[in-house]
C-alpha positions as CSV (number, residue, x, y, z in Angstrom):
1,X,102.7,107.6,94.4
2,X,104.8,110.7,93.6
3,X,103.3,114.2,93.0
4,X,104.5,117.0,91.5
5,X,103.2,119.3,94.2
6,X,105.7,120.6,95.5
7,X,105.3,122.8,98.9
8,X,106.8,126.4,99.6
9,X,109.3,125.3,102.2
10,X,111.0,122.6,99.5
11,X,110.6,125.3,96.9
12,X,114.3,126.4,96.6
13,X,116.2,127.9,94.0
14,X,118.6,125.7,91.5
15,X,121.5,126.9,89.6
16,X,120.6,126.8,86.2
17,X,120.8,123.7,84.4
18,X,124.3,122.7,83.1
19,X,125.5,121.9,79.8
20,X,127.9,118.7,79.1
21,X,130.4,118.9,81.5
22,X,129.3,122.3,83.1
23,X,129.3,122.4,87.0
24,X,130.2,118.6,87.3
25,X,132.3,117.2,90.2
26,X,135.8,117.1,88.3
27,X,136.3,113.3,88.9
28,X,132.8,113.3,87.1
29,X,133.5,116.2,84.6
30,X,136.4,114.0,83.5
31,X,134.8,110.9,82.2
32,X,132.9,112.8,79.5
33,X,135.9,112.2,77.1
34,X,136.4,108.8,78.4
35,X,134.9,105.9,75.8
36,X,132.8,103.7,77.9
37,X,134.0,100.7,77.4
38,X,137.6,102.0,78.7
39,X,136.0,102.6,82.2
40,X,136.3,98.9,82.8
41,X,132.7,99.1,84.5
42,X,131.1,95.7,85.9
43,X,128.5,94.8,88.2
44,X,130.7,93.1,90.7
45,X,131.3,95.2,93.8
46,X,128.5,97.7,93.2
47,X,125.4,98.4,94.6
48,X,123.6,97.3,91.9
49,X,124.7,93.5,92.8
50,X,121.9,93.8,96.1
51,X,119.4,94.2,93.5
52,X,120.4,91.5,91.6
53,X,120.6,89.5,94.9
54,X,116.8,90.5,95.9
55,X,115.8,89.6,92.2
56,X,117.1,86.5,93.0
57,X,115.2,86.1,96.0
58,X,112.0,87.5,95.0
59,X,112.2,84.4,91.9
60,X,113.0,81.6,94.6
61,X,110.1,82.9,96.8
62,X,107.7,82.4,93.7
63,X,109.3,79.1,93.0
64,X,111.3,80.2,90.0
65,X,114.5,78.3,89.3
66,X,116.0,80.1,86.0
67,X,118.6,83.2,87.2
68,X,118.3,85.8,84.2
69,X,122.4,86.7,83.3
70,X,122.5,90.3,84.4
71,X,125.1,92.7,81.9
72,X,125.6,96.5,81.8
73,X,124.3,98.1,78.7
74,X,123.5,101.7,77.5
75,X,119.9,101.2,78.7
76,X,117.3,99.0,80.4
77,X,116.4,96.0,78.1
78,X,116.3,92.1,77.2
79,X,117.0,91.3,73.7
80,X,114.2,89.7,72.3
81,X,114.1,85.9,72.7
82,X,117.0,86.1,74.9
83,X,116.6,85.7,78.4
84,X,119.3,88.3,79.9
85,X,118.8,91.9,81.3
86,X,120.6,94.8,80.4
87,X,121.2,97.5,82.8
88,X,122.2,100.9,82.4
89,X,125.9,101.3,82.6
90,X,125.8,104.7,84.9
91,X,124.0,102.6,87.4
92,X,127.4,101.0,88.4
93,X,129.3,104.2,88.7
94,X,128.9,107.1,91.3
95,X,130.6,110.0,89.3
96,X,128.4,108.7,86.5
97,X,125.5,109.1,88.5
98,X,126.3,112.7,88.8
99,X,126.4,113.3,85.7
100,X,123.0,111.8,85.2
101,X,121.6,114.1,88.3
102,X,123.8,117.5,86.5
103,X,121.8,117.0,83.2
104,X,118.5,116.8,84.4
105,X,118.2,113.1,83.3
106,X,117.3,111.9,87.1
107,X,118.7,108.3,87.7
108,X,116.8,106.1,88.6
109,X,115.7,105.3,92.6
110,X,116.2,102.5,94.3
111,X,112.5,101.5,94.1
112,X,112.6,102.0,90.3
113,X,115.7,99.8,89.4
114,X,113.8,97.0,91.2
115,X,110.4,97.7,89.2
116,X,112.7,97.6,86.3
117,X,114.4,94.6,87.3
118,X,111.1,92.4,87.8
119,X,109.6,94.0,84.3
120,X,112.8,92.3,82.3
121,X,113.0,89.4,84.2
122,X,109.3,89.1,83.1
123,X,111.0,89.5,79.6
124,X,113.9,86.9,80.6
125,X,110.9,84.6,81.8
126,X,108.6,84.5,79.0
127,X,111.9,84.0,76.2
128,X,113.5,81.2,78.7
129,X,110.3,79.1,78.0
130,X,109.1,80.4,74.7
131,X,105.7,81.1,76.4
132,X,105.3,83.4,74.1
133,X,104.5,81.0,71.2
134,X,101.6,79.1,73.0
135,X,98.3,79.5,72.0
136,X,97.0,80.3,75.5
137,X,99.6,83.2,76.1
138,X,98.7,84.5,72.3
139,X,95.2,84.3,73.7
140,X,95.3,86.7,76.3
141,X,98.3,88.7,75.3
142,X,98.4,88.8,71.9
143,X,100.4,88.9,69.2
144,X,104.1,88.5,70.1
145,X,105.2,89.5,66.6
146,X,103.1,92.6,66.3
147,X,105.3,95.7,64.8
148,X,107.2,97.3,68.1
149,X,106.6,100.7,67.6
150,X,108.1,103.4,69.8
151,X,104.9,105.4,70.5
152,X,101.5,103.9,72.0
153,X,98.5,105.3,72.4
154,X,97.2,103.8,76.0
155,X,94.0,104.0,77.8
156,X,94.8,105.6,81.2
157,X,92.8,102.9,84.0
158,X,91.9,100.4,81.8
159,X,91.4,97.9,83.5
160,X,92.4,95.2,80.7
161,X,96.0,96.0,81.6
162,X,97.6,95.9,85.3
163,X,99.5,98.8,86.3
164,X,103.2,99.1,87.3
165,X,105.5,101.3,85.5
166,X,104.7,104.8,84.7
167,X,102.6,105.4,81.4
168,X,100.6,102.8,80.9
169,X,103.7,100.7,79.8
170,X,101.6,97.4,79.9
171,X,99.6,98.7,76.9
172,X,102.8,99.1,74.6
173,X,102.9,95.6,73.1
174,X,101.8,91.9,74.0
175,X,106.0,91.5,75.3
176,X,105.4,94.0,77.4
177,X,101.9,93.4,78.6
178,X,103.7,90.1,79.9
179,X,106.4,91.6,81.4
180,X,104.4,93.8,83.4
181,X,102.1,91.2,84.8
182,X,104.5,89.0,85.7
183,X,106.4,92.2,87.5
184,X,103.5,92.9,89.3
185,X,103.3,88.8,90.4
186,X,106.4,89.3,91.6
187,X,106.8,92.1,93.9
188,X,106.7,91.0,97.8
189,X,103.3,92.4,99.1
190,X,101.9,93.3,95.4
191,X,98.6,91.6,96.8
192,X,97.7,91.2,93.3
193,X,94.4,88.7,94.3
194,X,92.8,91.4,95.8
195,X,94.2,94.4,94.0
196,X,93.2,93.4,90.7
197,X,89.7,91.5,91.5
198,X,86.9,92.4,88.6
199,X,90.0,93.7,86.5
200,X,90.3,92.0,82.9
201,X,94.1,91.8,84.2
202,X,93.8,88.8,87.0
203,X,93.0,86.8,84.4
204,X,96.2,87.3,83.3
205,X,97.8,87.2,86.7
206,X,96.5,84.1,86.9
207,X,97.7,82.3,83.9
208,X,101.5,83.4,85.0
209,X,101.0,82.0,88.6
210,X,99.9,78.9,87.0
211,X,102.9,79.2,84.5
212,X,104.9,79.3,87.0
213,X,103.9,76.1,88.9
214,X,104.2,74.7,86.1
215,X,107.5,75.5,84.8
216,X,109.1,77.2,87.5
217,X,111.6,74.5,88.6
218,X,112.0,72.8,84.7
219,X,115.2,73.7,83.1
220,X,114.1,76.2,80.5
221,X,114.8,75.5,76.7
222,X,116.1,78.8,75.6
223,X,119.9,79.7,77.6
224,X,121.2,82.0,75.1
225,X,123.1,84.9,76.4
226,X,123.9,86.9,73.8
227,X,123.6,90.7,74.3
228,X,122.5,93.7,72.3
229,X,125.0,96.1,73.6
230,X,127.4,95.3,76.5
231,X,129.6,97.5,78.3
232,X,132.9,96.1,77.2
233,X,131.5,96.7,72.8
234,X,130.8,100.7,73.8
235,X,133.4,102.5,71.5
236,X,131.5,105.9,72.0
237,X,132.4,108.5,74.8
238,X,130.3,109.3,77.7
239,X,129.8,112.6,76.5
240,X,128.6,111.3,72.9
241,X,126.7,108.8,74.6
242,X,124.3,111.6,76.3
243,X,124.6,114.3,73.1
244,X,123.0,111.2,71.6
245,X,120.5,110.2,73.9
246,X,119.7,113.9,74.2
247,X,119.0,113.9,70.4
248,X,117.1,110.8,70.6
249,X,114.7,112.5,73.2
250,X,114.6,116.3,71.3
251,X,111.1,116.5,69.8
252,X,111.1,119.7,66.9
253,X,107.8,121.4,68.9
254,X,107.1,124.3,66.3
255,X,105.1,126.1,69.2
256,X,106.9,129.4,69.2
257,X,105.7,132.1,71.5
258,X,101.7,130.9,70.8
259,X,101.9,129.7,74.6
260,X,103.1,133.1,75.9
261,X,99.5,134.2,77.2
262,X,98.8,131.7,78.7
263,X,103.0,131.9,80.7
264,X,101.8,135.3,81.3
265,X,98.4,134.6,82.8
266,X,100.0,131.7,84.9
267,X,103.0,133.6,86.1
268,X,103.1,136.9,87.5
269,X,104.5,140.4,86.0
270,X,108.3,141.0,86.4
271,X,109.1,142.6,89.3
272,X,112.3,143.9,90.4
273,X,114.1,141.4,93.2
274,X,111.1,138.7,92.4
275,X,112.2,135.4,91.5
276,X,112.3,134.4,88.2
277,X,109.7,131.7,86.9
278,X,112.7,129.8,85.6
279,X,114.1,129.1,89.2
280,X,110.7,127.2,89.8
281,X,110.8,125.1,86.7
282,X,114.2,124.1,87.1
283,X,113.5,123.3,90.8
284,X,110.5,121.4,90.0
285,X,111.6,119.9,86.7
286,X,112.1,115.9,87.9
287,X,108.8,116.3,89.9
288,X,106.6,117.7,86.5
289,X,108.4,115.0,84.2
290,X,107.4,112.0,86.3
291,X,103.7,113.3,87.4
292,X,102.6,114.1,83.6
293,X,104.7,110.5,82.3
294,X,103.4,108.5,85.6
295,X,99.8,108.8,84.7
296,X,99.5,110.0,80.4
297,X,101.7,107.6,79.0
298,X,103.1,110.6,76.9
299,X,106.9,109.6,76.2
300,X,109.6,111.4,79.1
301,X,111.5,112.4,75.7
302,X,107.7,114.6,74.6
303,X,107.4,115.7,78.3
304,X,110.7,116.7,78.6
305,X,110.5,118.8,75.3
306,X,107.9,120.7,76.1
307,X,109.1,121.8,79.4
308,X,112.4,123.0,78.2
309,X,110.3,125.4,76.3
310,X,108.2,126.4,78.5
311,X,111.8,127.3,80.3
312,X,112.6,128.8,77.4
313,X,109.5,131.1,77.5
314,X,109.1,132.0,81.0
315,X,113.3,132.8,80.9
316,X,112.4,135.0,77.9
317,X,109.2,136.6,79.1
318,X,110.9,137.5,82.5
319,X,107.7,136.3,84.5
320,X,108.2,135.8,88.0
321,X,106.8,133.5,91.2
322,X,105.5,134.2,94.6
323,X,107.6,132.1,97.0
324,X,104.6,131.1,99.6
325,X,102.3,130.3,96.2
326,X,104.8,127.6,94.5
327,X,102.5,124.6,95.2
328,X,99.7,127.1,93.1
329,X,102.4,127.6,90.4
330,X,103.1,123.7,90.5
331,X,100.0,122.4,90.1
332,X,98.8,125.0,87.1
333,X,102.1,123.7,85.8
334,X,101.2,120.0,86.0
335,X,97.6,120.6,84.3
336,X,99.1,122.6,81.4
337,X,102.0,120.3,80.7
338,X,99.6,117.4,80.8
339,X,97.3,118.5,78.6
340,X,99.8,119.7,76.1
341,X,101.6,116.2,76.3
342,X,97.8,114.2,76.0
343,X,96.7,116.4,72.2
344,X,100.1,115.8,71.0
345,X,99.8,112.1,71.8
346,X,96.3,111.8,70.6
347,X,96.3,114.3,67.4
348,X,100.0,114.3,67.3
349,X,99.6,118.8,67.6
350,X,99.8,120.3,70.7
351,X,96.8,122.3,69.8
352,X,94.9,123.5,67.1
353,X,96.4,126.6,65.9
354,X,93.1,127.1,63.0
């Protein structure tokens, strides 16, 4: 698992964050104006098509016939009902990558676009056979046509619910519940028998092993391919595509300076040649979104929020660090962030202000 601690000798300092376009690699830098679907992106030829090719593998080993139709998108998805998987179009694209890495956004490892992979082929699985409408998956998932709503409410370690990406995300819908379990079924050394004995959630892992010897080798009913947003349909422009996503993500805090004791108490006084508590957030910002997302199930676009205030605050307050204390600074950081992101979830305020 990933921490945020971060210690003093990886503590460094970062230029400040950029703004669209500033301090990209020109080849980069250029693309902003480009529209998307003009960059003639595709899967062939990229690194992205050894992924595909272990997906592949990783099905056959579980004695999975049906190859999910892989597309580039604007973001991780399977339509619903529709057994194909989207996949981020900067994913196929170095100089897109660094524009991805310039804005903070932090693309995704090469462990994560295989946990993402297996989650939507889980999606691709259940639509290819229509599981989904059979009374024993409606028993123990639920209702597939329960409202899809963007926020969730989890309960971190329940043990109804097996655990694979960040946040809980088995606990979103019944789709996704699915998804997850069979993700976890199907990652090489997941151990799931023994990871998941006395959980609710083997129960489930056990109805999609038997799924799958049942259905894995039958030609599945449902071959659709149509796609929610390919590559080759994107009329916007890189650069609108992230002022939008950026939007999307923006949360309107109305905190003000009401956290500025606490920054103070944290942090300590300015000091002339200190470094600024700024350099430490921005060096530390990938590393606090993931811990407080990995294990709250608070959204990236709430956790993300709050810490560009707090970046805001600290910047305006001119507090400063200690160099050897960072992993000190980090961890205070991590509880405070957390706790902030868990009351707004839960009470939708980040604190009671009465």
């Amino acid at each position: 698992m990933t921490t945020a601690l971060a210690s003093p000798v990886a503590f460094r300092e970062k230029a400040p964050e950029p703004l669209f376009g500033e301090g990209l690699p020109p080849a980069s830098a250029l693309l902003l104006q480009a529209k998307i679907k003009d960059l003639k992106l595709h899967l062939a030829g990229t690194r992205l098509e050894k992924f595909i090719h272990q997906l592949n593998e990783e099905l056959e080993a579980q004695g999975i016939s049906h190859r999910p139709e892989c597309y580039l998108s604007d973001q991780w998805g399977c339509p619903s009902g529709v057994p194909v998987i989207g996949i981020p179009f900067y994913l196929a694209d170095q100089n897109l990558l660094q524009i991805e890495d310039a804005l903070g956004a932090g693309a995704e490892s090469e462990r994560d676009i295989m946990m993402y992979l297996r989650h939507e082929a889980g999606h691709a699985f259940n639509y290819a056979y229509k599981l989904y409408e059979t009374e024993d998956w409606k028993k123990l998932f639920g209702d597939f046509a329960k409202p899809y709503l963007d926020t969730y409410k989890p309960h971190p370690f329940s043990r109804k619910y097996v655990a694979h990406l960040s946040g809980w995300y088995a606990q979103k819908h019944p789709d996704e519940d699915f998804a997850e379990t069979f993700a976890v079924l199907l990652t090489p050394g997941s151990n799931w028998q023994e990871r998941y004995k006395g959980w609710g959630a083997l129960k489930k892992l056990q109805y999609v092993q038997e799924v799958i010897t049942r259905v894995g080798r039958a030609i599945p009913p449902v071959t659709l391919d149509e796609r929610d947003m390919d590559v080759a349909q994107m009329e916007e422009t890189v650069l609108d595509h992230y002022r939008q996503r950026a939007l999307e993500e923006k949360i309107d805090l109305s905190i003000g300076d009401q956290l500025d004791q606490d920054l103070a108490a944290l942090f300590e006084p300015e000091t002339v040649g200190a470094t600024g508590a700024d350099t430490l957030l921005r060096a530390e910002r990938q590393a606090l979104i993931h811990a407080v997302t990995q294990y709250s199930g608070v959204s990236r676009g709430v956790v993300k929020s709050v810490l560009d205030h707090l970046l805001d605050r600290v910047t305006e307050l001119k507090v400063t660090v200690h160099r050897d204390k960072a992993r000190d600074y980090t961890t205070k950081l991590t509880v405070l962030l957390t706790t902030l992101a868990m009351n707004y979830l839960y009470t939708d305020k980040f604190f009671d202000a009465d």
